[in-house]
C-alpha positions in Angstrom: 51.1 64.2 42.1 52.1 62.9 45.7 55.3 64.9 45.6 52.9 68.1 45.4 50.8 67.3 48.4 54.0 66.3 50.1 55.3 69.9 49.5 51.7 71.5 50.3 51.8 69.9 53.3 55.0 70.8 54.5 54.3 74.8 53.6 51.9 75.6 56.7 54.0 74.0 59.4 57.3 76.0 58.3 55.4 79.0 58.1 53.9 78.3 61.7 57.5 77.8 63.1 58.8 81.3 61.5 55.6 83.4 63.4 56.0 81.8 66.5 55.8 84.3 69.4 59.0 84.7 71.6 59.0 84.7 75.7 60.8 87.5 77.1 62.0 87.4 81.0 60.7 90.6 82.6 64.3 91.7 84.1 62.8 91.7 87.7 60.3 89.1 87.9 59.0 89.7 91.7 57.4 92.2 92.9 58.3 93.9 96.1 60.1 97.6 96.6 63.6 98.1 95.3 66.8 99.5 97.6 69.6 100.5 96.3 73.0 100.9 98.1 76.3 101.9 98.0 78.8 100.4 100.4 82.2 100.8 100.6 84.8 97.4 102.0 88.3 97.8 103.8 90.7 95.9 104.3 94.7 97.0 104.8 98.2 95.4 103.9 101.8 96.3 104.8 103.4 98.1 101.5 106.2 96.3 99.9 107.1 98.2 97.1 109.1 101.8 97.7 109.2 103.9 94.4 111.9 107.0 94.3 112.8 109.0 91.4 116.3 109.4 91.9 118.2 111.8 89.7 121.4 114.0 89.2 121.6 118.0 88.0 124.5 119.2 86.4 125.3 123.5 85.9 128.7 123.8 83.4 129.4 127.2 81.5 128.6 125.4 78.3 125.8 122.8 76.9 128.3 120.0 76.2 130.4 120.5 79.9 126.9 120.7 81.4 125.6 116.9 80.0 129.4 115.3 80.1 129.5 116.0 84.1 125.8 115.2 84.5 126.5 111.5 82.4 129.2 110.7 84.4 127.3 111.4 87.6 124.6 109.6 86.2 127.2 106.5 85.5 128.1 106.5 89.2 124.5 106.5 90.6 123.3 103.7 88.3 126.3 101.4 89.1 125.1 102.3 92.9 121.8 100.5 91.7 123.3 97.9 90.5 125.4 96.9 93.3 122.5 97.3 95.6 120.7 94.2 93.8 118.0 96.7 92.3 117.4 94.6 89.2 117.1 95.9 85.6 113.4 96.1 84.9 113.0 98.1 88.1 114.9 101.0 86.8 113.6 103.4 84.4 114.7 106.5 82.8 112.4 109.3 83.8 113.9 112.7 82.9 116.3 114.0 80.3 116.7 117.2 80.2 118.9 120.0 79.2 117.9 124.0 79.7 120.1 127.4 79.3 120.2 129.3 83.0 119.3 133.2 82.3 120.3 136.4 84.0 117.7 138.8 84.3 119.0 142.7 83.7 116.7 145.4 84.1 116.2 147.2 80.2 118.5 144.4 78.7 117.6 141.1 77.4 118.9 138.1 79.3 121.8 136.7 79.1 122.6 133.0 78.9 124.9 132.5 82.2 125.5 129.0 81.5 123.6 125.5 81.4 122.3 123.1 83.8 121.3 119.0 82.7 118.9 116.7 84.8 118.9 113.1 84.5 116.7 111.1 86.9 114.8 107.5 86.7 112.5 105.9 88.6 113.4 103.0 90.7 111.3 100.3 92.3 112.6 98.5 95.8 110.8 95.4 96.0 112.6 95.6 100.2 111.3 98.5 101.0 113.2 97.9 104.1 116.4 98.1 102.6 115.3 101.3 100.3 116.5 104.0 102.9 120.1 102.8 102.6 120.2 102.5 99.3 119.2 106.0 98.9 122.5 107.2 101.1 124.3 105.0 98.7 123.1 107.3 95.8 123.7 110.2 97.3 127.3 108.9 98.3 127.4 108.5 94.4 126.4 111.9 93.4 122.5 111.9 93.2 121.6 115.0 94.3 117.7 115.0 94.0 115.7 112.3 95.3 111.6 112.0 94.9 109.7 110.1 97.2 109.7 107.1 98.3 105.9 106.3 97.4 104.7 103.4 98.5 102.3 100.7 97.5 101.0 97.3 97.1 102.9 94.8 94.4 100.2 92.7 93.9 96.6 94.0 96.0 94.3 91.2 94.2 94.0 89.1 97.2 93.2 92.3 99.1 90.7 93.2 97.2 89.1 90.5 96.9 89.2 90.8 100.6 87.5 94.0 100.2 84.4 93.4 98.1 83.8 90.5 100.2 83.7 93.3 103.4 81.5 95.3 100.7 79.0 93.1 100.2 78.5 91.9 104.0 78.4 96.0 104.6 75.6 96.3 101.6 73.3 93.8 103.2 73.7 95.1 106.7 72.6 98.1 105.4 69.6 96.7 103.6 68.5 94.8 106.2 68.2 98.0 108.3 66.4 99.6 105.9 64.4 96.9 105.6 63.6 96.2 109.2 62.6 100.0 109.6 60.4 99.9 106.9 58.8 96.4 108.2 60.1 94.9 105.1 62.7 92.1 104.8 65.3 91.3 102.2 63.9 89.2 99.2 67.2 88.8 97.3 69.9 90.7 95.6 68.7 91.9 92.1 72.0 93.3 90.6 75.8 94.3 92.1 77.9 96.4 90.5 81.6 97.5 91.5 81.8 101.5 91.5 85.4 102.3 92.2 88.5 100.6 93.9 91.6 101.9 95.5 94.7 99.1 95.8 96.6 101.2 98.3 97.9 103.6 95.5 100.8 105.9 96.8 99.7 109.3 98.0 101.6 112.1 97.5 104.8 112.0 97.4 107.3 113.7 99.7 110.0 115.4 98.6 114.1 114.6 99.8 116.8 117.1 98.3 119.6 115.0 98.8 122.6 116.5 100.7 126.1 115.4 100.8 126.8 112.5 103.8 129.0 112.7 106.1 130.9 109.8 107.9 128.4 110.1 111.2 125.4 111.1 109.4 122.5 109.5 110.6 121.0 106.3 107.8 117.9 107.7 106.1 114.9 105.1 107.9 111.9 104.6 105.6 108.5 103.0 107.7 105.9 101.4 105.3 103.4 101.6 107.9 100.2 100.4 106.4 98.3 101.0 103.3 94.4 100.8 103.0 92.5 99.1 100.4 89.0 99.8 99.4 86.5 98.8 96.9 82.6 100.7 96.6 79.8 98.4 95.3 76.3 99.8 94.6 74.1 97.1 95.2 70.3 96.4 94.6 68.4 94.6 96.7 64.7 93.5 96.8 62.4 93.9 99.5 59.1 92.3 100.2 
């Protein structure tokens, strides 16, 4: 009989435990009046990364004379790379292409005149000051279309870092204006939230048709100037 009472015993507590009510934080505990911002940090760094696409076009009467002239070409501008210390994983093939070339003939259909073959890849110049010459270099080699150079940050972490710090010192200026006009002050910050970033991605890039050198030609100069790096927070503060 003791073992029953035990077990009787032990049935109310266990079904006390199960119905216990559970505390739930409110999310914002104070009270006050909630501002929200949005504020954007800078910060800038000297590009040191040059990207080109860097290619060669081939016209022949027929398909095959057309991609035999354009892979030997090709040959010459990737042993150009080579030479020039551009190491393997920065060079990429970006285009391969092969198209027939049409005359046009009023009241006739057109007319294959012949072909033309593009090769190009996209090379990465960790000096960017060095990148100008070794674009004469291709062209010396028979690359005769050249894209770019765009140029960016290799590795913007420490910049933006950089910039949410400005982002957050801009977002509590700003709230303490607000707050001061509205004879508030700033509590605390409730919440921050990165909205967007920019690590000094390349803008558009211009354009170089290459032409062919000659002995006094003039080096091609590339200036990395400076990139800028942004990041946008919205922030909320609280105001009491």
């Amino acid at each position: 009989m003791k073992y029953l009472v035990a077990a009787a015993l032990m049935i109310p507590a266990a079904a006390q435990a199960q119905t216990a009510p559970t505390t739930v934080e409110p999310l914002v505990p104070a009270q006050g009046t909630i501002l929200d911002v949005s504020a954007e940090g800078r910060t800038t760094r000297v590009p040191d990364l040059a990207t080109v696409r860097a290619g060669v076009v081939s016209q022949a009467q027929t398909a095959a004379a057309a991609l035999g002239d354009n892979a030997r070409r090709m040959d010459a501008v990737l042993a150009a790379l080579k030479r020039a210390g551009v190491a393997p994983r920065d060079i990429a093939t970006a285009t391969v292409a092969l198209s027939p070339q049409y005359r046009y003939t009023d009241g006739q259909p057109p007319a294959i005149t012949g072909y033309q073959a593009t090769n190009t890849v996209s090379v990465r110049f960790r000096d960017v000051a060095r990148s100008g010459a070794v674009l004469d270099a291709l062209v010396a080699q028979g690359a005769n279309q050249i894209d770019g150079p765009s140029l960016s940050i290799d590795q913007p972490d420490a910049a933006l870092d950089e910039a949410r710090t400005d982002a957050v010192k801009r977002a509590r200026a700003r709230a303490d204006l607000y707050a001061a006009a509205a004879g508030m002050k700033v509590a605390r910050v409730i919440s921050i939230a990165e909205a967007g970033q920019d690590a000094g991605t390349p803008g558009p890039q211009p354009m170089f048709m290459a032409r062919a050198l000659k002995a006094d030609a003039a080096p091609t100069a590339i200036a990395p100037g400076e990139k800028e790096v942004t990041v946008t927070l919205s922030v909320r503060f609280l105001l009491q």
